[in-house]
N, C-alpha and C positions, 0 to 999 in steps of 0.2 A: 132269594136267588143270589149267586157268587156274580160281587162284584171283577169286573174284570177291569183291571189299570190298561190307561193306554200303552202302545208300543212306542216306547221313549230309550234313546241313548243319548250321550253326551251331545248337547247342544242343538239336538233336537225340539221342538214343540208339542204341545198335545194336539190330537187329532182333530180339524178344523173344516167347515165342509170348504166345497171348492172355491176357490179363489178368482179372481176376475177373469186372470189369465186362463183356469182352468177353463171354465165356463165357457168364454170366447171360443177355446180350441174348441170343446165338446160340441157348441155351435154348430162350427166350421165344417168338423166330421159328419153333422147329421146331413148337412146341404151336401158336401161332395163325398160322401161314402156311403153304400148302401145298408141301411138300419143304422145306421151312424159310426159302425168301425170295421175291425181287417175280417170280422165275418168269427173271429174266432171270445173273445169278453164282451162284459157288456159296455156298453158304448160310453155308460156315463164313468169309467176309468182312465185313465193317461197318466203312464206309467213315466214317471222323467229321468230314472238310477236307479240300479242295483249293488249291491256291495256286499260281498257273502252270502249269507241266505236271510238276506232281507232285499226287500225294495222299497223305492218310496214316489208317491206321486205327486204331480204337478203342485199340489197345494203344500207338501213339506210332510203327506200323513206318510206314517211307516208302517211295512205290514212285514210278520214272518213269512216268507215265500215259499210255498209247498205248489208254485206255478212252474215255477224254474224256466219259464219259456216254455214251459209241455214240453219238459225234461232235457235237454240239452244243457243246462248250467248245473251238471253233476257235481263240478269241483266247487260251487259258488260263482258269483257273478263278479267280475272283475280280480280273477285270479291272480297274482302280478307274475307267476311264472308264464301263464296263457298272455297276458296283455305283452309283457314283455318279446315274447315267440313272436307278434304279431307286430310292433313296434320294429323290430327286425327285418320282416320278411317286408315292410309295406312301401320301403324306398327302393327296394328291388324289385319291384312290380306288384302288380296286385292281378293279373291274369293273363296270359299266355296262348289259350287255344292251339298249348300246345305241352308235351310232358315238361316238368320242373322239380327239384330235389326234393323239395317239402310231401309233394304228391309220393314218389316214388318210392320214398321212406315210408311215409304211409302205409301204403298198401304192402309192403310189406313185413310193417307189423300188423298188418290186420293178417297175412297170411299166418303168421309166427306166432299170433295169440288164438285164431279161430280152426277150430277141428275142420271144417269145411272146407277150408276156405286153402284153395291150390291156386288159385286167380282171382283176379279186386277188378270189377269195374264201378268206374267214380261217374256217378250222377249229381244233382244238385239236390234233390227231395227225396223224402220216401214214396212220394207217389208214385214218382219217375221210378224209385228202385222196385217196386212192387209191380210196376206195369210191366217193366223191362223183363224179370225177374220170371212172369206168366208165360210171354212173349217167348223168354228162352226155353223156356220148361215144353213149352208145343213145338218149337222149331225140334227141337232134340228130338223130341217123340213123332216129330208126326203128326199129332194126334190134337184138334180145336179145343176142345172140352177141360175146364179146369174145374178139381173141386175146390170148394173153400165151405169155410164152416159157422154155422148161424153166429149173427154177432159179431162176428172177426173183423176189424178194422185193416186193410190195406192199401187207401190213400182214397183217393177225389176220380178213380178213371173207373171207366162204365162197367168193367166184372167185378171192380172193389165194391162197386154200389149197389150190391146186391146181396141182400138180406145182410145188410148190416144194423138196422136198426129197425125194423117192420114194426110197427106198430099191433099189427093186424097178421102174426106169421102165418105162412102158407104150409102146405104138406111137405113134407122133403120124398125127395131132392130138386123140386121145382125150386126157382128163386123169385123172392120178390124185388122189383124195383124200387131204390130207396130214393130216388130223384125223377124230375120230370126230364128229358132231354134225352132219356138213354134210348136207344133202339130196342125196339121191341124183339130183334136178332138178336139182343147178347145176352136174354133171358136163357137162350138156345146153347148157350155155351157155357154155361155154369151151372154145374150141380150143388145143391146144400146137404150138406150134413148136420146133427146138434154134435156138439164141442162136449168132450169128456163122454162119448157115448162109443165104446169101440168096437163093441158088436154090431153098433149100424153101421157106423162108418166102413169097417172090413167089410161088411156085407156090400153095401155100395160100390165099395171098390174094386170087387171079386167079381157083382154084376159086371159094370161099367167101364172094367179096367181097358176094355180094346178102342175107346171110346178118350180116355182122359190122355191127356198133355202132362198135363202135372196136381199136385197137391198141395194146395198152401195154408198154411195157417200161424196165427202167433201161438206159440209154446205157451205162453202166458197168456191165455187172451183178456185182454181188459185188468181186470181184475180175479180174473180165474187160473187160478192154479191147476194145472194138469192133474187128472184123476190118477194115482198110480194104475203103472202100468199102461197109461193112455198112446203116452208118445212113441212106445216101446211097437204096443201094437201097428200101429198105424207108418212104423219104419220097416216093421217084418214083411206088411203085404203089401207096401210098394216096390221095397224089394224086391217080395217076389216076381213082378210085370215089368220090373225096369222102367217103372212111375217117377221122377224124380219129386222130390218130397225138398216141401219150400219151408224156410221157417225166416216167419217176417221178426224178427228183430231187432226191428229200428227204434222199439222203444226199449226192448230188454237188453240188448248189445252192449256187453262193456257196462250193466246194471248191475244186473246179478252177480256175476264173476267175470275177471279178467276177460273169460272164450266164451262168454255172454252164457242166454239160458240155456245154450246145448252143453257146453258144461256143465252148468247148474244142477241140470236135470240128468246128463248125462245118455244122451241120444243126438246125433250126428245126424243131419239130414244132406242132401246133395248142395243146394242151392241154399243161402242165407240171403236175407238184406240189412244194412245197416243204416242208421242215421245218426240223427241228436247227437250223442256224447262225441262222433267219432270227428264230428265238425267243431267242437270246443266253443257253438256257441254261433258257428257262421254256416251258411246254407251248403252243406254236404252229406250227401250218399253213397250208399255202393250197394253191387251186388256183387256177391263172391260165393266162388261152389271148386266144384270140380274141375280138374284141366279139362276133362275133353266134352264136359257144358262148356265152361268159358269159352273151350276153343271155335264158338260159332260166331266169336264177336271180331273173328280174325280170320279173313278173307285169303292168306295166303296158306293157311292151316289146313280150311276147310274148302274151298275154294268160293266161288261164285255162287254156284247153286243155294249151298247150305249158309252162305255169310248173311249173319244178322248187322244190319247197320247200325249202331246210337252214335249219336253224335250227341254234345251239348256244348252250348259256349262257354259255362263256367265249371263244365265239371270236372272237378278235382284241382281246383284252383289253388293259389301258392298259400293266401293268405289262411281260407280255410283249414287246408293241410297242416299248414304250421300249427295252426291254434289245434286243432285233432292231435297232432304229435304230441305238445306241452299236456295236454290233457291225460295222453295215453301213461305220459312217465308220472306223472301225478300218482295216477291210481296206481302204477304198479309197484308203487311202496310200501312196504310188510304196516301190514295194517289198516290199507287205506279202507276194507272191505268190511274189515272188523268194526270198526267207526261209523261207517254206514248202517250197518245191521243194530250196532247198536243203538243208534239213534231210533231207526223205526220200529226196534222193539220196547222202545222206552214209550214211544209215543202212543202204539199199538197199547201196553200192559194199562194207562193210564187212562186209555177209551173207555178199555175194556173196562175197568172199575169204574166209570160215572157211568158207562152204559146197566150195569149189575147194579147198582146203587139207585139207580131211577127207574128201572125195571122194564127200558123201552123196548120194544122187539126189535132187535137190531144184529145184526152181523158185519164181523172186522171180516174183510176179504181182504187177499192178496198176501205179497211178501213184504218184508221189512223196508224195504227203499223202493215201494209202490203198492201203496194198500187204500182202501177209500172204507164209510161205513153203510151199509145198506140197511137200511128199516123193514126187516122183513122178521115173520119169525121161522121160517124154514130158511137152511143152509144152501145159497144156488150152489147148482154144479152146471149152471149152461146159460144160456141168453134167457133162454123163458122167464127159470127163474128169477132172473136181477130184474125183466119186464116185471113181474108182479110184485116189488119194493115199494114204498111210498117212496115216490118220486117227488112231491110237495112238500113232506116232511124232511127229505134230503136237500129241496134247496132254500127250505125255511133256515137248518142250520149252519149252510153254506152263507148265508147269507147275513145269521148273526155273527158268523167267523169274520166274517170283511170286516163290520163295523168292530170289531173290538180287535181288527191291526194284524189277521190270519188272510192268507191269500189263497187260495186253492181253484182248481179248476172245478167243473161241475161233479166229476168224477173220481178224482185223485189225487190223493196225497204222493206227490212225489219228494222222497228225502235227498238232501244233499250232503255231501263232504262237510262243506262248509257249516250245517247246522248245529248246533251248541244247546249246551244244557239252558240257558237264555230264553231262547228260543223255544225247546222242549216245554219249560215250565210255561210261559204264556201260552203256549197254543193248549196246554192241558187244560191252564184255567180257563179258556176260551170256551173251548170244548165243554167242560162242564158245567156252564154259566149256558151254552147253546141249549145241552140236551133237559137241564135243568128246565128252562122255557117250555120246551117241549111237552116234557112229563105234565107239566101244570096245564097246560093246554087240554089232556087229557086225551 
């Protein structure tokens, strides 16, 4: 089995388990945090710096970062053009509750880079943008009913939580409840569809359209690549009924391309949401679409009747915006995209050969700057599919990734700017040293 060397740079240590201090804190966390952290890794980590696309924790180990935060440190972590934007803005105040130049810049590069996008509103989450986002999509229409499509992730609120992850799925277009707590009413206002299926979907929507608010879904969802032709359909018949058609973005935004996956892919929808990148790292959102959607958020527009309220106390705050700003000019450097791709096809080409070489049933999903592996021997094209993956086998190699100095989440490799041929090469030997394991296992 391929030895794999620690992840060591200048003055660095080899990897050591945790340290007093770590121990103490991890302690700490199990008594005052519920399963002992913020709900998102495992509890026994505490992360203390990042610096490019690495990080290292409490005890001094260093890992390659394909965590990124759950993608918001696209340029790297502690960028000094982003740290710098933010050193700037943070003796001029750090919130306002009220518009500020950083904000207003902003948003209107996010108008100037995204097809959609005629109006920005600034939230603090993607959940908030995603709720907000449904919210406007029924207010415009009329109309309670949103669809959304098996699997699709759109934040922590009661219609996102639905058939997002079912263990058990149900028939469509019923949905299933993914949490306890949700009203057994908001099953009543969400239909399901399977993702990459366009003859159901159009059928659904053809039935149902006098019934829907709106349409949402990620472009990319998870790890799934739009079926050709998928996205294309499903913007023709909402079209047709004057459906506005939501594309959650907050993790592909400003990934993919510059005008995020609706460039990429090349389909325009009414309403977007955005996150991660456009915060450079600090808690900001948006939703942006059309003027006369957005115009429901503006009360002397539209008036009384039809005015949608959001308020938030830190939405679109100075220090965020700056750091989203430094980040936007980052990327939009001849090249920056080219770098990226490069990276997650080096990574991707070199799976791909220890996976061929050990002969596991496995598939590379996704694009080059977010792809993860699944253990399967048929190709998903929707949720069922990735449910029928060895999910034990995925987090057995996840798992030998950590200890040999690879950071990942459960699901994703996310690539950054910042990642280097360094980098590349450990995570490959990593990787082939994990699946290596595997194969013997049998």
């Amino acid at each position: 089995m391929t030895q794999v060397p620690p992840v060591r740079v200048s003055g660095t240590a080899p990897r050591v388990p945790a340290g007093e201090r770590e121990r103490a804190l991890i302690e700490t966390a199990r008594r005052v945090l519920p399963g002992g952290s913020f709900g998102n890794m495992p509890a026994d980590l505490v992360i203390a710096e990042g610096q490019g696309g690495r990080v290292r924790d409490l005890s001094g180990n260093e890992y390659v970062d394909f965590l990124l935060g759950s993608g918001p440190m696209f340029v790297g972590h502690g960028h000094p053009e982003v740290l710098e934007a933010v050193r700037e803005q943070l003796p001029r105040g750090t919130t306002f509750f009220a518009n500020s130049e950083p904000g207003i810049r902003l948003a209107a590069e996010i108008v100037d880079a995204v097809a959609c996008a005629d109006q920005v509103r600034f939230v603090s989450s993607g959940t908030e943008a995603d709720a907000y986002a449904m919210r406007l999509a029924r207010a415009f229409r009329g109309r309670d009913k949103i669809l959304k499509f098996e699997g699709g992730y759109h934040g922590m609120s009661d219609w996102s939580l639905m058939s997002l992850a079912p263990r058990r799925p149900g028939n469509f277009p019923r949905p299933v409840p993914d949490s306890p707590g949700i009203p057994a009413s908001a099953a009543d206002e969400v239909l399901i569809a399977p993702f990459n299926d366009a003859d159901a979907a159009e059928e659904l929507i053809r039935a149902r359209h006098d019934e829907l608010g709106g349409v949402i879904l990620e472009p990319f969802q998870r790890l799934l690549p739009p079926a050709p032709g998928f996205l294309q359909r499903l913007r023709a018949v909402t079209a047709d009924y004057g459906i506005p058609l939501i594309f959650d973005e907050v993790v592909t935004g400003f990934r993919f391309a510059y005008g995020g996956a609706q460039a990429y892919y090349g389909v325009t929808p009414d309403i977007c949401t955005l996150g991660k990148i456009i915060g450079g790292g600090f808690p900001l959102a948006a939703i942006a679409g059309r003027a006369d959607i957005m115009a429901l958020f503006d009360r002397d527009t539209v008036g009384a009747e039809r005015f949608l309220m959001q308020i938030g106390t830190l939405s679109g705050n100075p220090v965020a915006a700056a750091a989203g700003l430094a980040t936007l000019a980052i990327l939009r450097r001849p090249g920056a995209y080219d770098r990226v791709f490069a990276t997650g096809r080096a990574l991707m080409a070199g799976m791909a050969q220890s996976l061929k070489e050990t002969r596991l049933p496995a598939q590379i999903l996704g694009e080059p700057p977010l792809f993860d592996i699944v253990f399967t021997d048929a190709r998903p094209h929707d949720y069922r599919g990735v449910l029928r993956a060895d999910a034990d086998r995925a987090r057995r190699v996840n798992r030998s990734l950590r200890e040999a100095g690879v950071l990942k989440g459960e699901s994703k490799f996310y690539v950054s700017l910042a990642h280097d041929d360094a980098d590349v090469a450990h995570t490959l030997a990593a990787f082939d040293a994990a699946v290596r394991a595997e194969a013997e296992r049998g």
